[in-house]
C-alpha positions in Angstrom: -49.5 41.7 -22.7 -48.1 38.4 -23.9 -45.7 36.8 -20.6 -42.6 35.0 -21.6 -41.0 32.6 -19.8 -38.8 33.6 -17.1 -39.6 37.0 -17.3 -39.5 37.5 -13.6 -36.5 36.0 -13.1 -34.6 37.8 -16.6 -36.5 41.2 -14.6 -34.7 39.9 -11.1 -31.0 39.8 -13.2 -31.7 43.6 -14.6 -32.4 44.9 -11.2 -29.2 43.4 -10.1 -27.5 44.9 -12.9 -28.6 48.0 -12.3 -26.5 48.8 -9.4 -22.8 50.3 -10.7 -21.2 48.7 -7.8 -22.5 45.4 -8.8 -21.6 45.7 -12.1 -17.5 47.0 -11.6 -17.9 43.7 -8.9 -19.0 41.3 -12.2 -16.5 43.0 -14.7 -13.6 42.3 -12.1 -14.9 39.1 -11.8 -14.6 38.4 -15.8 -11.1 39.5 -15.7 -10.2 36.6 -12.9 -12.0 34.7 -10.3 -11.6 36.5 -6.6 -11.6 36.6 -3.1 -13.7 39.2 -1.5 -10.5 40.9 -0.4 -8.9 40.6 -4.1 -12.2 42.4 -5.0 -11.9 45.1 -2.9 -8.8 45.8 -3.5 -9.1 45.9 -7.5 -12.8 47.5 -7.4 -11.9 50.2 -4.4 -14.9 49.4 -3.1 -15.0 48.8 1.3 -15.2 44.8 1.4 -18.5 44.8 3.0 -20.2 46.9 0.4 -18.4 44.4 -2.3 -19.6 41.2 0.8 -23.2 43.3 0.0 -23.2 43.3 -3.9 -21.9 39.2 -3.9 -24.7 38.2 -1.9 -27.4 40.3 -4.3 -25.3 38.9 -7.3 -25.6 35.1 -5.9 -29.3 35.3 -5.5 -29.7 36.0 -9.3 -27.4 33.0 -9.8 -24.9 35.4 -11.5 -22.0 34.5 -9.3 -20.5 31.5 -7.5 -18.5 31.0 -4.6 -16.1 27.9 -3.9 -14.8 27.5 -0.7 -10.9 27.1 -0.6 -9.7 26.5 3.2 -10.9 29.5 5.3 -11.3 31.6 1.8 -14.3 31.9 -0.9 -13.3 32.1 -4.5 -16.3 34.2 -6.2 -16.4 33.6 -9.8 -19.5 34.6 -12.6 -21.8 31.6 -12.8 -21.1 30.7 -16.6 -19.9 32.4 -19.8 -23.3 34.0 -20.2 -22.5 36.6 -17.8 -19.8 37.7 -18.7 -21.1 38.3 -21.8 -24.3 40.6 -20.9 -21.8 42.9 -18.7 -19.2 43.5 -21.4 -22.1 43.6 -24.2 -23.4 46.6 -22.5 -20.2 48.2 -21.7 -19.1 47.6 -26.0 -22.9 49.3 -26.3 -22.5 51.8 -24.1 -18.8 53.0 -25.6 -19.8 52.1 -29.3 -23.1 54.4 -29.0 -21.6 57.4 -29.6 -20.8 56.1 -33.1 -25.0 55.4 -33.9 -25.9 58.9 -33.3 
């Protein structure tokens, strides 16, 4: 089998992705950047499951965090991101229509 580059790491991201938790965090997060509070609130997830799925998220470099006083700021890393979560949410809604 032919190996592409970064194939390990693109295989890393899906894994992340394949969590729905991780995946209503990094919609939220294309809406507006958050706190970890502000997340749990708008996700109604506990804020140390959503602590859990920012941590899993930053080690796939698909999320920041920017400290702000005694507060981090999580946003998505780039554009990119945002782009493969609501990509597979339009496939996912517009697949009905392919059958």
């Amino acid at each position: 089998m032919r190996t592409l580059d970064g194939q390990a790491e693109v295989a890393r991201i899906f894994k992340a992705l394949g969590n729905e938790g991780r995946l209503v965090v990094l919609w939220a997060l294309s809406q507006n950047d958050c706190t970890v509070s502000e997340l749990a609130a708008t996700t109604e997830l506990s804020q140390p499951l959503v602590s859990q799925h920012l941590r899993s998220l930053k080690q796939v470099k698909l999320v920041n965090g920017t400290r702000q006083g005694k507060e981090v700021i999580y946003s998505l890393a780039d554009h990119h991101v945002a782009h493969i979560v609501e990509d597979a949410f339009i496939h996912v809604t517009e697949g009905d229509n392919h059958d």
